[in-house]
C-alpha positions in Angstrom: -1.4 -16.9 19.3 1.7 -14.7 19.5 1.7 -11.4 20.8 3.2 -10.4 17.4 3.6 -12.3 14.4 5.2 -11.2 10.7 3.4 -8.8 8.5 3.2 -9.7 4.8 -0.2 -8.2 3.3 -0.8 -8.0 -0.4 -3.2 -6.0 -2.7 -4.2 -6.0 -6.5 -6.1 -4.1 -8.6 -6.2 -4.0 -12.5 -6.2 -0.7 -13.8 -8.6 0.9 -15.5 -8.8 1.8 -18.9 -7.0 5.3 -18.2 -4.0 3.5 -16.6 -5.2 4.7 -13.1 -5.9 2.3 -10.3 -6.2 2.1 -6.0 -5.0 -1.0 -3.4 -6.2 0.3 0.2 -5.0 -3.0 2.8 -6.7 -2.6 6.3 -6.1 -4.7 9.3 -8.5 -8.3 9.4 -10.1 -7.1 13.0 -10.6 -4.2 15.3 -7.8 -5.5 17.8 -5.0 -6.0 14.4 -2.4 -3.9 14.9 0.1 -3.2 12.1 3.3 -1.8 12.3 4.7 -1.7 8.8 8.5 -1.4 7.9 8.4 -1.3 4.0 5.8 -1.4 0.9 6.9 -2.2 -2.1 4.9 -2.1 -5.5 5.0 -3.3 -8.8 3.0 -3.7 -12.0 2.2 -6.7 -14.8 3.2 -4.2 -17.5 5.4 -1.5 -17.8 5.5 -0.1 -21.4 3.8 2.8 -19.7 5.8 4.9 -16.8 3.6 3.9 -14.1 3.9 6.4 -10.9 2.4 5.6 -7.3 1.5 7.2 -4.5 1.4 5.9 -1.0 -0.7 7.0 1.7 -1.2 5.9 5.4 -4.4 7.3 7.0 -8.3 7.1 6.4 -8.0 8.1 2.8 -5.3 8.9 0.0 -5.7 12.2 0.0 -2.2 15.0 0.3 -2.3 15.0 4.2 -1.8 11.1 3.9 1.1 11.5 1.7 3.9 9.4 2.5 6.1 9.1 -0.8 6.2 8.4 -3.9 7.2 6.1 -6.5 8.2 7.1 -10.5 8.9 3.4 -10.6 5.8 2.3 -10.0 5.8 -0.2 -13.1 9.1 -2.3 -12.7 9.0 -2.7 -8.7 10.1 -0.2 -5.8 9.5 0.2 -2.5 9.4 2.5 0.5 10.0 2.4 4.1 8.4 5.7 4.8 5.6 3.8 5.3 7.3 3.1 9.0 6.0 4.5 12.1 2.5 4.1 11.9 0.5 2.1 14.0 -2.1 1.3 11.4 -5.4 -0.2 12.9 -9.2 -0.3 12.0 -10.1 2.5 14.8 -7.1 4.7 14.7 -5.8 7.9 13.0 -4.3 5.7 10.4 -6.9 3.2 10.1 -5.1 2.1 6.3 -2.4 1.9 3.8 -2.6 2.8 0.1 -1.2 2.6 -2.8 -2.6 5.3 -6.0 -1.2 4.0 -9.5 -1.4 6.6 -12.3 -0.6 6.3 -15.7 0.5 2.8 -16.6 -0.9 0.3 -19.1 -4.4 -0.6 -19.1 -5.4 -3.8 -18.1 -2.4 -4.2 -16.2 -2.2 -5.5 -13.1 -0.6 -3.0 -9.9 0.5 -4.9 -6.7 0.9 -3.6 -3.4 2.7 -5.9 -0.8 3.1 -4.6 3.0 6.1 -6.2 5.4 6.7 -5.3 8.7 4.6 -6.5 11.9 1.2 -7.5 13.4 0.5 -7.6 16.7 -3.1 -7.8 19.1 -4.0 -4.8 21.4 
């Protein structure tokens, strides 16, 4: 195995009936390293303004915060997700993305590029 390989991690979640859904993505193992570059997110439908939140940290919570997305339902992305070594027993053991406000029923997409690696 490679002492680094590409990152390319995706998460889905349907939202709920108020428009509002989570993806969290968290390295497969306790050695998994992740250095990300970029996450980008999308949703199914966009006849509602979706917004999204990214975090990088333990939990999506304001001192997680790294940007935000008022393209949340037609696709954007952010690279402020960069410079975070994201793994299982660290200070940023994850990476989120907090959909408000879109359609219900629609489906919100998170997909994480950058690189893994083994410690």
């Amino acid at each position: 195995m490679p002492a680094s390989w590409p990152l390319n991690q995706t998460g889905t979640v349907v939202l709920d009936g108020s428009g509002n859904g989570t993806v969290q993505l968290t390295p497969d193992g306790p050695r998994e390293h992740w250095q990300p570059a970029n996450a980008a997110v999308k949703v199914s439908t966009n006849n509602a303004l979706a917004v999204c939140r990214s975090y990088v940290g333990p939990s999506a919570t304001d001192q997680y915060f790294v940007d935000a997305s008022y393209d949340g339902s037609t696709g954007d992305n952010t690279d402020r997700v960069a410079g975070h070594d994201v793994y299982r027993a660290g200070p940023y053991p994850s990476v989120w993305a907090v959909w408000s406000g879109g359609d219900p029923g629609a489906t919100a997409t998170l997909i994480l590029t950058g690189t893994r690696s083994l410690a």
